[in-house]
mmCIF file of the N, C-alpha and C atoms, coordinates in Angstrom:
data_MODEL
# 
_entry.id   MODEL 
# 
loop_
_atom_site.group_PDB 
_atom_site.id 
_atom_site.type_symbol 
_atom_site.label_atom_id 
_atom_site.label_alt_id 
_atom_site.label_comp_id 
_atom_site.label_asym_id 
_atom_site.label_entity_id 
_atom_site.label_seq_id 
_atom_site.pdbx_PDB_ins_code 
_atom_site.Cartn_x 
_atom_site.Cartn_y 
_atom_site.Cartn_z 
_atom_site.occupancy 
_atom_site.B_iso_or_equiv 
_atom_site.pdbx_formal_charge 
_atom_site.auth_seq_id 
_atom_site.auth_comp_id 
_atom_site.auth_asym_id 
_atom_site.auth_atom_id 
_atom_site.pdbx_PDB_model_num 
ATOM 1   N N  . UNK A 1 1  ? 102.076 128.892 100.282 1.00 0.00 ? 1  UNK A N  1 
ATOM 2   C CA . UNK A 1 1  ? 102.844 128.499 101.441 1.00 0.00 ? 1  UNK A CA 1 
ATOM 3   C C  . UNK A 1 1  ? 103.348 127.080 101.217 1.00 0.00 ? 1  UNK A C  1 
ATOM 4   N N  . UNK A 1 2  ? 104.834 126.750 101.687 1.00 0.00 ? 2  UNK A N  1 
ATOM 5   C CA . UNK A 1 2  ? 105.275 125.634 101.545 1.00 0.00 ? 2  UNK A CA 1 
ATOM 6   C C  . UNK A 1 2  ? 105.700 125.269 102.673 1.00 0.00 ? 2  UNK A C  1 
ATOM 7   N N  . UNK A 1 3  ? 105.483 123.835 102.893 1.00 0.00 ? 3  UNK A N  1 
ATOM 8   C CA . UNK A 1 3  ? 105.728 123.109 104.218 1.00 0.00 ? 3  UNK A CA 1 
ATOM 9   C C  . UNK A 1 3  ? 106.435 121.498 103.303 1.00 0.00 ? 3  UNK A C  1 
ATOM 10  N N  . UNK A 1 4  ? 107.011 120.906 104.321 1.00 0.00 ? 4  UNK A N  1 
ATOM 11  C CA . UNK A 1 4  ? 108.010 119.687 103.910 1.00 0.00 ? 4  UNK A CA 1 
ATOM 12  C C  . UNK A 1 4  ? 107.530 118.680 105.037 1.00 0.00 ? 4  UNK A C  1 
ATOM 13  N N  . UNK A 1 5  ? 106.581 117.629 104.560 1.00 0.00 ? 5  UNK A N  1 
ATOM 14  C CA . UNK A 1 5  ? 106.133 116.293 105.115 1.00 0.00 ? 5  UNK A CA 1 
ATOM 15  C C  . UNK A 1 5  ? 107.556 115.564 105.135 1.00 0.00 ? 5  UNK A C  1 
ATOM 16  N N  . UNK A 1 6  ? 107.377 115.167 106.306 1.00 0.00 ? 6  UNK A N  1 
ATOM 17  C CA . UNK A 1 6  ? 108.793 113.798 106.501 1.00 0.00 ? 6  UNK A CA 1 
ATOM 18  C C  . UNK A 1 6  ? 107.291 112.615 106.365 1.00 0.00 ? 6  UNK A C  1 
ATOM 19  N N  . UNK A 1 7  ? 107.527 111.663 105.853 1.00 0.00 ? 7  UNK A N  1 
ATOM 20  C CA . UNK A 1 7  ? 107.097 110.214 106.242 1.00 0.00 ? 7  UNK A CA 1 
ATOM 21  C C  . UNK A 1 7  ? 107.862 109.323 106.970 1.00 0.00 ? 7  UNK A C  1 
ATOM 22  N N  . UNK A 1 8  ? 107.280 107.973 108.490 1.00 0.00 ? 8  UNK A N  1 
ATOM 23  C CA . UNK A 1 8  ? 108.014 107.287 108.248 1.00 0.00 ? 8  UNK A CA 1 
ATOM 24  C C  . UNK A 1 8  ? 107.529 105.788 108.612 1.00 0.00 ? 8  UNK A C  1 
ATOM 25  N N  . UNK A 1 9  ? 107.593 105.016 108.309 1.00 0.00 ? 9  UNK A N  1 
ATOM 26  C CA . UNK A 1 9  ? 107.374 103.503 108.463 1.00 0.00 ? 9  UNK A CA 1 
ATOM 27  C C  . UNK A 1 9  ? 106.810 103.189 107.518 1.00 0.00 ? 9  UNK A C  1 
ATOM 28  N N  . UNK A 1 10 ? 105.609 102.496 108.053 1.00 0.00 ? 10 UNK A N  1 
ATOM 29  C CA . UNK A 1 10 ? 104.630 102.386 107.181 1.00 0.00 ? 10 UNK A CA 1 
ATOM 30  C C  . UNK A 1 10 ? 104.356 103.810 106.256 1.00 0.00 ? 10 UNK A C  1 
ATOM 31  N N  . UNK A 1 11 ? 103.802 104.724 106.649 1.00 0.00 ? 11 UNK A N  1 
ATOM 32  C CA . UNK A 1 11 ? 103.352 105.244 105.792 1.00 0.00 ? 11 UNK A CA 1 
ATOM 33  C C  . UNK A 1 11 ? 104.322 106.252 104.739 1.00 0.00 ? 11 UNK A C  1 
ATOM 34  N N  . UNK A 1 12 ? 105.629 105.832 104.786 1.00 0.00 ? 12 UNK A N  1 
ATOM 35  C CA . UNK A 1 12 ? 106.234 106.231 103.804 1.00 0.00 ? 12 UNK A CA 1 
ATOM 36  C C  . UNK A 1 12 ? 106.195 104.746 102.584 1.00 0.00 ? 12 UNK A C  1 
ATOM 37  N N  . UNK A 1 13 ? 106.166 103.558 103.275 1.00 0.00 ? 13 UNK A N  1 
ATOM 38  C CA . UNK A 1 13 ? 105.838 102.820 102.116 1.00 0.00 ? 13 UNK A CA 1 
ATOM 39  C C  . UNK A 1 13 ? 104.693 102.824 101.330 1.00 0.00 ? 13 UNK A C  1 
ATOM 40  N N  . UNK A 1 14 ? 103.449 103.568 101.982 1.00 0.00 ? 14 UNK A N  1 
ATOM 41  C CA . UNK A 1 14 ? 102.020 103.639 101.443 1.00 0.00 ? 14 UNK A CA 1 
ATOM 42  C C  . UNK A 1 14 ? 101.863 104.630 100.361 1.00 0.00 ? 14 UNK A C  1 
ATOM 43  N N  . UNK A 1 15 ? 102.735 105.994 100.547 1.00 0.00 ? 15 UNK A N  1 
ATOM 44  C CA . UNK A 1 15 ? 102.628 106.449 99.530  1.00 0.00 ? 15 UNK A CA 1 
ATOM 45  C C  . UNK A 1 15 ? 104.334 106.579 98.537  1.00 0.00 ? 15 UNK A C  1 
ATOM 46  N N  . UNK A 1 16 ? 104.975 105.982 99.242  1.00 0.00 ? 16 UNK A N  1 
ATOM 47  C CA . UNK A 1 16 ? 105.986 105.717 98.169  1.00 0.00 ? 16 UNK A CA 1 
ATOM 48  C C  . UNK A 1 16 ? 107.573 106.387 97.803  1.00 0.00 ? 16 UNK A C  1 
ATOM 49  N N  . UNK A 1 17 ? 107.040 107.838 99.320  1.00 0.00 ? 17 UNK A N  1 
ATOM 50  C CA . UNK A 1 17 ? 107.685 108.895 99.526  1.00 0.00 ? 17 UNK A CA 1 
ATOM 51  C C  . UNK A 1 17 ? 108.443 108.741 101.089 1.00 0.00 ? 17 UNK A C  1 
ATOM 52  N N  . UNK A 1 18 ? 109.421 109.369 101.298 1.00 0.00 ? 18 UNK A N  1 
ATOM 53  C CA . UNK A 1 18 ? 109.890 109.774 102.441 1.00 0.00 ? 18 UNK A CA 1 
ATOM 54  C C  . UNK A 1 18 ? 110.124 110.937 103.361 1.00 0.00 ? 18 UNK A C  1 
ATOM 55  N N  . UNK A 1 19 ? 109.955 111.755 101.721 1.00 0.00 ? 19 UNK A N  1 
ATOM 56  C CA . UNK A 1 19 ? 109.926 113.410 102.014 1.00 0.00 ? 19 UNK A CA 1 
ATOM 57  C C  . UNK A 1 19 ? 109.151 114.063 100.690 1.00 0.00 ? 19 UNK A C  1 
ATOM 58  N N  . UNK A 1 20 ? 108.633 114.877 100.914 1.00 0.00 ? 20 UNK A N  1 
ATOM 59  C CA . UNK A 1 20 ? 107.467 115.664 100.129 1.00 0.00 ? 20 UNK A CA 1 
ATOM 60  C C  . UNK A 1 20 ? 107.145 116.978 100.674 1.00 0.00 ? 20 UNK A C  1 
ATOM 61  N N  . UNK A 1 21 ? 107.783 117.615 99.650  1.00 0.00 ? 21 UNK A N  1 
ATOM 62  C CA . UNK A 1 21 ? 107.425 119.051 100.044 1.00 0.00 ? 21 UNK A CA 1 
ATOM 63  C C  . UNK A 1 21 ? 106.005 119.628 98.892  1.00 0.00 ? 21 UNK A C  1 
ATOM 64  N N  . UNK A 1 22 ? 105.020 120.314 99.999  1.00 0.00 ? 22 UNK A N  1 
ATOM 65  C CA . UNK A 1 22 ? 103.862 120.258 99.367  1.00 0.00 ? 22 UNK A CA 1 
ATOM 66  C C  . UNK A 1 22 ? 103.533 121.981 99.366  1.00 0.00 ? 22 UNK A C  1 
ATOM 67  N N  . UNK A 1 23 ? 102.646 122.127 98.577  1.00 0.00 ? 23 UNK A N  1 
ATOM 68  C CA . UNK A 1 23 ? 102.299 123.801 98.540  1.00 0.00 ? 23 UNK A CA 1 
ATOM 69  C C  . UNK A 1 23 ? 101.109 123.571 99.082  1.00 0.00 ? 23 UNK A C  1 
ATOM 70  N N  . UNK A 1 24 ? 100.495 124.552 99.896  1.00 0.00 ? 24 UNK A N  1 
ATOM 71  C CA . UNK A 1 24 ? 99.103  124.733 100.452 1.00 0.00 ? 24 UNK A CA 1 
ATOM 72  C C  . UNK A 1 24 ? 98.813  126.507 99.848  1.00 0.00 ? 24 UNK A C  1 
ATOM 73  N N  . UNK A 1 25 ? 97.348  126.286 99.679  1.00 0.00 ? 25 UNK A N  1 
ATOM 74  C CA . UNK A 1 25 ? 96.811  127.374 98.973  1.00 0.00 ? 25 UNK A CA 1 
ATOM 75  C C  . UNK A 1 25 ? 96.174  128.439 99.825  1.00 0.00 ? 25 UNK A C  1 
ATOM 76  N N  . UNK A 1 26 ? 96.227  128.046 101.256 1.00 0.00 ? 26 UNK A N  1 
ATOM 77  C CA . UNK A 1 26 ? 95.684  128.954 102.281 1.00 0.00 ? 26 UNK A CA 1 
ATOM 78  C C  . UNK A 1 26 ? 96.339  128.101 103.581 1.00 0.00 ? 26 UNK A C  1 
ATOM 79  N N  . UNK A 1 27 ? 95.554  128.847 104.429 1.00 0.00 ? 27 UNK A N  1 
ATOM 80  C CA . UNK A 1 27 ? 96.790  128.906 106.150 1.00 0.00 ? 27 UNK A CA 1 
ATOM 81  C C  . UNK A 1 27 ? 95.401  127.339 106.425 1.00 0.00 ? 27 UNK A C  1 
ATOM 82  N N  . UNK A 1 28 ? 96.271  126.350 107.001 1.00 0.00 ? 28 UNK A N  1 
ATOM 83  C CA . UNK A 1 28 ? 95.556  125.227 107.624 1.00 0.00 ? 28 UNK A CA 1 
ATOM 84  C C  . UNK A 1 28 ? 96.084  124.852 108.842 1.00 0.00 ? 28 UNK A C  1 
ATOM 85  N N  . UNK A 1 29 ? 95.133  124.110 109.391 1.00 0.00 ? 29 UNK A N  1 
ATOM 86  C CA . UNK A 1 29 ? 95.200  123.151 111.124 1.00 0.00 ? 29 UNK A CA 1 
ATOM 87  C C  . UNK A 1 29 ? 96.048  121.777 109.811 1.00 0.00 ? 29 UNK A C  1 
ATOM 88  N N  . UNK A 1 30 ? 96.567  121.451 111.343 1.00 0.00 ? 30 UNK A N  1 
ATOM 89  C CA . UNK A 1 30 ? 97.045  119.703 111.255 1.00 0.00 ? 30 UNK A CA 1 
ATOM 90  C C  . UNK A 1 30 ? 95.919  118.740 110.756 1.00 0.00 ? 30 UNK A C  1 
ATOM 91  N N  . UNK A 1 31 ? 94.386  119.314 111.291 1.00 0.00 ? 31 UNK A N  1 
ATOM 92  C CA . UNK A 1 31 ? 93.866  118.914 111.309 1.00 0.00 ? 31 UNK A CA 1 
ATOM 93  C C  . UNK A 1 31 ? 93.131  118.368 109.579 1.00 0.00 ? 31 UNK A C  1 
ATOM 94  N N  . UNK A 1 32 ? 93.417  119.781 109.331 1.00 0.00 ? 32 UNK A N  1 
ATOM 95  C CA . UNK A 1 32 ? 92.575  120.004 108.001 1.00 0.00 ? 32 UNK A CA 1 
ATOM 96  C C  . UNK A 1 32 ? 93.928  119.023 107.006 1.00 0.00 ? 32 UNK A C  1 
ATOM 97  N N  . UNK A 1 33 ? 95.385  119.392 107.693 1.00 0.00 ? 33 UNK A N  1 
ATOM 98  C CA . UNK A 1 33 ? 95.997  118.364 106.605 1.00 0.00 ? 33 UNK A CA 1 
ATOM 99  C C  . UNK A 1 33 ? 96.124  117.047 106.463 1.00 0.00 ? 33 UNK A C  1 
ATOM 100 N N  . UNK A 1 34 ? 95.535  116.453 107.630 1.00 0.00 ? 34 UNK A N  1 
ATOM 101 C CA . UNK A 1 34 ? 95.529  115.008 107.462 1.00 0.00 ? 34 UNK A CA 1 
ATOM 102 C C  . UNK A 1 34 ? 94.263  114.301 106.937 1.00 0.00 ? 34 UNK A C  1 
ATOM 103 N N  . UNK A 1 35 ? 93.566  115.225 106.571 1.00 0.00 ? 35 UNK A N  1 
ATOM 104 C CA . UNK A 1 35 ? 91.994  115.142 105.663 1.00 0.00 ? 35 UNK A CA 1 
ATOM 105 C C  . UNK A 1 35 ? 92.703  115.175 104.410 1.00 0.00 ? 35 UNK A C  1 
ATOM 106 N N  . UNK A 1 36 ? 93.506  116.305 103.912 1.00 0.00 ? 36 UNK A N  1 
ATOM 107 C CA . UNK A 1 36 ? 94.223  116.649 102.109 1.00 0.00 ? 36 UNK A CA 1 
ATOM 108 C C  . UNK A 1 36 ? 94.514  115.374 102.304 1.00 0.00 ? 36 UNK A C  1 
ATOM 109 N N  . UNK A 1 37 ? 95.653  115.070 103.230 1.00 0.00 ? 37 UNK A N  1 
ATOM 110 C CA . UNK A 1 37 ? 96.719  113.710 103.146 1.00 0.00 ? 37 UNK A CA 1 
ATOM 111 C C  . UNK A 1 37 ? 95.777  112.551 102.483 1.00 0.00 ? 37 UNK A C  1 
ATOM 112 N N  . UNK A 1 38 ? 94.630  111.834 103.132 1.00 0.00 ? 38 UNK A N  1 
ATOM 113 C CA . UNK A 1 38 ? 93.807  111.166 102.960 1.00 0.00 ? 38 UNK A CA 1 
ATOM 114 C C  . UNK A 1 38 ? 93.433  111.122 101.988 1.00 0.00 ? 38 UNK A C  1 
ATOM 115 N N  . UNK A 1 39 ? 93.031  112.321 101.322 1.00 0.00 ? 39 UNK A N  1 
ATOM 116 C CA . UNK A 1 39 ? 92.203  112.640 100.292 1.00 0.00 ? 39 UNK A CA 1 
ATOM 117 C C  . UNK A 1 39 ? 93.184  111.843 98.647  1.00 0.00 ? 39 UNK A C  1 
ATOM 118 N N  . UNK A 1 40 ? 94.381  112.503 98.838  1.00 0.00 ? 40 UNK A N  1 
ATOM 119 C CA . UNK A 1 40 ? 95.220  112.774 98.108  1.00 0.00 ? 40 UNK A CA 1 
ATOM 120 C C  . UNK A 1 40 ? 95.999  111.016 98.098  1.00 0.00 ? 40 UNK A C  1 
ATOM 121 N N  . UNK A 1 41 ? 96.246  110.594 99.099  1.00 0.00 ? 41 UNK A N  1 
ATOM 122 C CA . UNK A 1 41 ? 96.870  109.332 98.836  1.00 0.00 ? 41 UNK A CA 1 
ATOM 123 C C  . UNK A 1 41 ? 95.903  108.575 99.909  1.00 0.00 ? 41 UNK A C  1 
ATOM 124 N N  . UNK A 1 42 ? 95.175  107.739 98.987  1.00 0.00 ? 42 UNK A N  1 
ATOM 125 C CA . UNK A 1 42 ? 94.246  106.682 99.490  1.00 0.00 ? 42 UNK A CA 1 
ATOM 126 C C  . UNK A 1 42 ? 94.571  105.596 100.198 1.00 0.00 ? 42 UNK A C  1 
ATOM 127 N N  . UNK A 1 43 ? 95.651  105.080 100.257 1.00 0.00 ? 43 UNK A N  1 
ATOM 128 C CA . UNK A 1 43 ? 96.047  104.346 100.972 1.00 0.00 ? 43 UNK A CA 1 
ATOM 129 C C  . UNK A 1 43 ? 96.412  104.586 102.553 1.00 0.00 ? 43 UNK A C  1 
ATOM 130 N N  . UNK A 1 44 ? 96.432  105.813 102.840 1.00 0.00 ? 44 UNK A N  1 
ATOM 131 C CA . UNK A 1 44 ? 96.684  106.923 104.232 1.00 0.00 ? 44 UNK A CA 1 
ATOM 132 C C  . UNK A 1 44 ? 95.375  106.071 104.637 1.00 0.00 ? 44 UNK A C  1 
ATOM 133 N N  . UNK A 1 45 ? 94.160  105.515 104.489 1.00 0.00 ? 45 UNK A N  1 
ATOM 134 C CA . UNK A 1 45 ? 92.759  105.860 105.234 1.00 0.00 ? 45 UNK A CA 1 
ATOM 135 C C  . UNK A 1 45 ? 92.640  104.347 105.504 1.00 0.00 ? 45 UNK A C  1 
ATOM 136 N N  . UNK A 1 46 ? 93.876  103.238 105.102 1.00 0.00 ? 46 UNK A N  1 
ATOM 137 C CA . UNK A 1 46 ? 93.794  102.177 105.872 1.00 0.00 ? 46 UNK A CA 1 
ATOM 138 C C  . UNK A 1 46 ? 94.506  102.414 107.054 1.00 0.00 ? 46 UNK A C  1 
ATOM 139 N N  . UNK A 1 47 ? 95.060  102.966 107.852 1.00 0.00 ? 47 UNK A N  1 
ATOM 140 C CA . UNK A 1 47 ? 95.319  103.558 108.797 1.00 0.00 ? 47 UNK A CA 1 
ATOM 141 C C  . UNK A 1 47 ? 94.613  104.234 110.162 1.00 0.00 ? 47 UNK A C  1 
ATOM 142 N N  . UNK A 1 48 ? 94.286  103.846 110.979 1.00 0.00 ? 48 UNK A N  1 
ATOM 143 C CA . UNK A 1 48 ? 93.338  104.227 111.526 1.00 0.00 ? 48 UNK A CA 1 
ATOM 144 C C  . UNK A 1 48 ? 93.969  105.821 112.432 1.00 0.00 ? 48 UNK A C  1 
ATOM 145 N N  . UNK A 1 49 ? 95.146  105.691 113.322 1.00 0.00 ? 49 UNK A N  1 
ATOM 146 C CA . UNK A 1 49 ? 95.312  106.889 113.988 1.00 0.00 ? 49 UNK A CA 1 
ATOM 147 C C  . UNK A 1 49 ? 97.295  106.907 113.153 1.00 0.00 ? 49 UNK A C  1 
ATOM 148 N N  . UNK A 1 50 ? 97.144  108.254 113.553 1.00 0.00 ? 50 UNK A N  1 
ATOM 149 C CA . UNK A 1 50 ? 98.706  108.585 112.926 1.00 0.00 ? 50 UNK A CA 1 
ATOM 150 C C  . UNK A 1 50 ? 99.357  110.006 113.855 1.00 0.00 ? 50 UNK A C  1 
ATOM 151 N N  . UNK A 1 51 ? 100.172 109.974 114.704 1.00 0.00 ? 51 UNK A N  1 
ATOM 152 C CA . UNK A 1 51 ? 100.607 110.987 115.170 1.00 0.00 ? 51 UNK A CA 1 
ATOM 153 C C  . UNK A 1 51 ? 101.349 111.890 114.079 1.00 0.00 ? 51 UNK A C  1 
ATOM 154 N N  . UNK A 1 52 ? 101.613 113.464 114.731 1.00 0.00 ? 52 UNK A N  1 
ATOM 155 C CA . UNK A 1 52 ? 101.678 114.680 113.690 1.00 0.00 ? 52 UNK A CA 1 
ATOM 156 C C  . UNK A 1 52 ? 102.825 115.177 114.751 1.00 0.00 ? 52 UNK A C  1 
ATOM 157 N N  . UNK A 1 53 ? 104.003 115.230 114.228 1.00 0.00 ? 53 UNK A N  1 
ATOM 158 C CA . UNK A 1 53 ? 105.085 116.624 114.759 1.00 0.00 ? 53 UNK A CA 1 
ATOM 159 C C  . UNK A 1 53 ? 105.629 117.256 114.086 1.00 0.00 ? 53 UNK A C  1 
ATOM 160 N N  . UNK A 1 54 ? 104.984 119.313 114.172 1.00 0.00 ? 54 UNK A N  1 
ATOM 161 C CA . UNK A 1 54 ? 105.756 120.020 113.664 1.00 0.00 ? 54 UNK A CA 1 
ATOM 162 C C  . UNK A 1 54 ? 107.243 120.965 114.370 1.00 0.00 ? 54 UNK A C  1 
ATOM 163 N N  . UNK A 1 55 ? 107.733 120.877 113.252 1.00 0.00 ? 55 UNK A N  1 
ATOM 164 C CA . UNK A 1 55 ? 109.039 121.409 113.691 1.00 0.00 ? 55 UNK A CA 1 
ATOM 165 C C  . UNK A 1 55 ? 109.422 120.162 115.018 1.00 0.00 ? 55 UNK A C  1 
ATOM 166 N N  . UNK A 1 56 ? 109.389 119.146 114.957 1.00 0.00 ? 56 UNK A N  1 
ATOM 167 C CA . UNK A 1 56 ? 109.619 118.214 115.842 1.00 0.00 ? 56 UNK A CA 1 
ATOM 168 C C  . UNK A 1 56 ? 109.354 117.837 117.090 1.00 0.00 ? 56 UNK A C  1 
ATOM 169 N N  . UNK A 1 57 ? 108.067 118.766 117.088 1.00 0.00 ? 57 UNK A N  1 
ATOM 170 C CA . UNK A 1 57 ? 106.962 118.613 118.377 1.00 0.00 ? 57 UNK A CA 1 
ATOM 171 C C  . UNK A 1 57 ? 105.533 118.263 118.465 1.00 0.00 ? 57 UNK A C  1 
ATOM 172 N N  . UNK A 1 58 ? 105.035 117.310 119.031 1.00 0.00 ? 58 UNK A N  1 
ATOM 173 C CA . UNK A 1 58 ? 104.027 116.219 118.280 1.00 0.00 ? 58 UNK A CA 1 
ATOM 174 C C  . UNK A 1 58 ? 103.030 117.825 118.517 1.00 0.00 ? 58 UNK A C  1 
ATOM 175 N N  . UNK A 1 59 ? 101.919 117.439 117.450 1.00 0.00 ? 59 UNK A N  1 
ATOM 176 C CA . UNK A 1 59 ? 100.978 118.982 117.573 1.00 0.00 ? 59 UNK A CA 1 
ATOM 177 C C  . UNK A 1 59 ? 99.849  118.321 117.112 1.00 0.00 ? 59 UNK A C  1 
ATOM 178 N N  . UNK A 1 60 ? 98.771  119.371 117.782 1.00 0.00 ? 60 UNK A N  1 
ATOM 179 C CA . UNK A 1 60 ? 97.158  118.794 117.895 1.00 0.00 ? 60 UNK A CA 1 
ATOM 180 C C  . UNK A 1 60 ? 96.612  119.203 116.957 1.00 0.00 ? 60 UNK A C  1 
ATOM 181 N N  . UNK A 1 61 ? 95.536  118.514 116.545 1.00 0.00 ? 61 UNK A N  1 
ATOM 182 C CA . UNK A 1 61 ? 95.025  118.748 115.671 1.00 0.00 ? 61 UNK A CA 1 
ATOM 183 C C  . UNK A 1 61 ? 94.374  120.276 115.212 1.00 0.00 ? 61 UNK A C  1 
ATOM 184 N N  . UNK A 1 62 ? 94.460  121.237 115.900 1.00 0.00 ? 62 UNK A N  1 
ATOM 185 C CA . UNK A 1 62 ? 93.823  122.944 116.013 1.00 0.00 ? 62 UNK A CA 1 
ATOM 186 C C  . UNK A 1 62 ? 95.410  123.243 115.287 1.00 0.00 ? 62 UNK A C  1 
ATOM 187 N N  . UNK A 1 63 ? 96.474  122.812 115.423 1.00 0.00 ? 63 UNK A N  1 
ATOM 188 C CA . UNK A 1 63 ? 97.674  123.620 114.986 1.00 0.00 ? 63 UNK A CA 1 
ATOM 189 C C  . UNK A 1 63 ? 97.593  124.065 113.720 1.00 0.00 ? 63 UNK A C  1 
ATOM 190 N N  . UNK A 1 64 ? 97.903  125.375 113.343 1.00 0.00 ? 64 UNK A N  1 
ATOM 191 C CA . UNK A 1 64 ? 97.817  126.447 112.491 1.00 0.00 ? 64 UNK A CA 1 
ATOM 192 C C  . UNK A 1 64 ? 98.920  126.408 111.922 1.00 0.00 ? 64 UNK A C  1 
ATOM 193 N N  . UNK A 1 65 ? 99.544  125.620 110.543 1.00 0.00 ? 65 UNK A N  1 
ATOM 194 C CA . UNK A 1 65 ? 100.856 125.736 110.265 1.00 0.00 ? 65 UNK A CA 1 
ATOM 195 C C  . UNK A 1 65 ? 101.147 126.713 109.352 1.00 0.00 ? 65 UNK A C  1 
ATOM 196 N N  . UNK A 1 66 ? 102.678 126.914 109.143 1.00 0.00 ? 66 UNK A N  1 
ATOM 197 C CA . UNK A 1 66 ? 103.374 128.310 108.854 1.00 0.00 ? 66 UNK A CA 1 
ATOM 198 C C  . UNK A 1 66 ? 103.843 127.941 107.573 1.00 0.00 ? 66 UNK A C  1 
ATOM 199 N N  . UNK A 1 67 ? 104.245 128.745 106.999 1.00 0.00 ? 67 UNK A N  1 
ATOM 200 C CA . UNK A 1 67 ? 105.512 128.545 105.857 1.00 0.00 ? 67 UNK A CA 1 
ATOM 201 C C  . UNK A 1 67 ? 106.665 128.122 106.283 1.00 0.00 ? 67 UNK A C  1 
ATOM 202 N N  . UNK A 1 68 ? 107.447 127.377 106.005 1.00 0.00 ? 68 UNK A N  1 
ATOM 203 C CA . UNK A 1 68 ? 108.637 126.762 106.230 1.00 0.00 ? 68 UNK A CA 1 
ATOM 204 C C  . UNK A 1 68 ? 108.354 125.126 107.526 1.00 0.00 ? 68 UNK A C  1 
ATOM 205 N N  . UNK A 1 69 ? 107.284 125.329 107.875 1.00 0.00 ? 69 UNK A N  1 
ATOM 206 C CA . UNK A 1 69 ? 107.532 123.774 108.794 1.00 0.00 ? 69 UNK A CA 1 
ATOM 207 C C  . UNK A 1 69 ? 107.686 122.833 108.269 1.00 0.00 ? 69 UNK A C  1 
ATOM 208 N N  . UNK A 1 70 ? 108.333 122.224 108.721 1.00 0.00 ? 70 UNK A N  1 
ATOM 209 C CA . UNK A 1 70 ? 108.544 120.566 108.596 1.00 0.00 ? 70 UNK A CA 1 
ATOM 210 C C  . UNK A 1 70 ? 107.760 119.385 109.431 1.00 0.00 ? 70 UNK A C  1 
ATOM 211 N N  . UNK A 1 71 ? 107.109 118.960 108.600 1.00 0.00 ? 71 UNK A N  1 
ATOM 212 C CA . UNK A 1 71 ? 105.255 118.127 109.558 1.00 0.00 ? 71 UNK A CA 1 
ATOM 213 C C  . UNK A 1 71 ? 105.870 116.865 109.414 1.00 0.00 ? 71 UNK A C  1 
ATOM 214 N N  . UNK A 1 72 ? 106.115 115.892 110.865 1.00 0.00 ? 72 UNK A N  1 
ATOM 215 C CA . UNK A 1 72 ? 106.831 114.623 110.427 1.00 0.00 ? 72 UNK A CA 1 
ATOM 216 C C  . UNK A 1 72 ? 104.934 113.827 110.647 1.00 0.00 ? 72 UNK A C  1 
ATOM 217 N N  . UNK A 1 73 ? 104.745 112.461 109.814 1.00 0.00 ? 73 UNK A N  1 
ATOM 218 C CA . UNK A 1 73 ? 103.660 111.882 109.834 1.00 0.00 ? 73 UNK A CA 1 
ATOM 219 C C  . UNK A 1 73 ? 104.414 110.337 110.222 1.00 0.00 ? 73 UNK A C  1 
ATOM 220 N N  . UNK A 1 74 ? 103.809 110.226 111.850 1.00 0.00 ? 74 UNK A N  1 
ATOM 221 C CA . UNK A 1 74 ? 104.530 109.424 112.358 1.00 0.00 ? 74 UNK A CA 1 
ATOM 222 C C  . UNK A 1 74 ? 103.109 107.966 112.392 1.00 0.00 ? 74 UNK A C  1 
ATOM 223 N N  . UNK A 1 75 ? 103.339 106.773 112.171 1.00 0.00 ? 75 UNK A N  1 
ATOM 224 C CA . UNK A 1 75 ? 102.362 105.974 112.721 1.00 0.00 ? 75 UNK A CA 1 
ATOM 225 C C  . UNK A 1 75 ? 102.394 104.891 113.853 1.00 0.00 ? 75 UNK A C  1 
ATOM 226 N N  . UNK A 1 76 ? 101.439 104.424 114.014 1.00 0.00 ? 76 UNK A N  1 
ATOM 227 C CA . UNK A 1 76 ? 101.707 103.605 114.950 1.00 0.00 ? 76 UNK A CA 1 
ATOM 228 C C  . UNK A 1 76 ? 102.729 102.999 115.240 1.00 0.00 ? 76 UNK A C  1 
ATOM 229 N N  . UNK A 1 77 ? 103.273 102.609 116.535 1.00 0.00 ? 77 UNK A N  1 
ATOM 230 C CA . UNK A 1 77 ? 104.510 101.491 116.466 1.00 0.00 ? 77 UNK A CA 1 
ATOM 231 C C  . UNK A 1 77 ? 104.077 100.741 117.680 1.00 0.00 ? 77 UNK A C  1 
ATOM 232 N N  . UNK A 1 78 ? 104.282 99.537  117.320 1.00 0.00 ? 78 UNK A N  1 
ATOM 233 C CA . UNK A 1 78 ? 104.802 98.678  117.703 1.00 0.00 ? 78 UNK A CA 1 
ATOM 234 C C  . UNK A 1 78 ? 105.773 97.711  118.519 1.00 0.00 ? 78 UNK A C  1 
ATOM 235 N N  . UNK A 1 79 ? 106.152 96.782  119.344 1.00 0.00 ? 79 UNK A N  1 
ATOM 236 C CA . UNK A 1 79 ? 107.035 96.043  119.404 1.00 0.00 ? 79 UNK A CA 1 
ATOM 237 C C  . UNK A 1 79 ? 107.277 95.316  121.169 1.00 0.00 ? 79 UNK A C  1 
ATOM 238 N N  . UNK A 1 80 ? 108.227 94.570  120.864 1.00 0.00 ? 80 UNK A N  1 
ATOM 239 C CA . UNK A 1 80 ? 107.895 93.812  122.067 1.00 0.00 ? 80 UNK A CA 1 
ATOM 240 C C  . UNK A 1 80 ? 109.744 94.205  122.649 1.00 0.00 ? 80 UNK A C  1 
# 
């Protein structure tokens, strides 16, 4: 199954990417992918919270993603 990570702010500078389309080897939660994410690019885990929208709707961590979504990995913001 293939799904397409958007990055953006910070954590597209952390790992270097803006878009990344990734293969998963079985059906996962949001949950379980922001554990791979972590796992996979170490710099994700100076980060403390990071919002998740698939198909462009923020989604909880139980969400069960599909083939073809697009998972944006949004982080904190900021500003005055």
């Amino acid at each position: 199954m293939k799904i397409t990570l958007l990055f953006f702010g910070v954590t597209a500078d952390l790992i270097g990417k803006t878009v990344l389309v990734m293969a998963l080897e079985n059906t996962m939660t949001v949950g379980a992918l922001k554990l791979v994410l972590k796992e996979k690019y170490l710099k994700l885990k100076n980060i403390d919270t990071y919002a998740v929208a698939v198909n462009e709707a923020y989604a909880e961590g139980t969400l069960v993603l599909k083939e073809g979504d697009v998972v944006a990995i949004i982080p904190p913001v900021s500003g005055g």
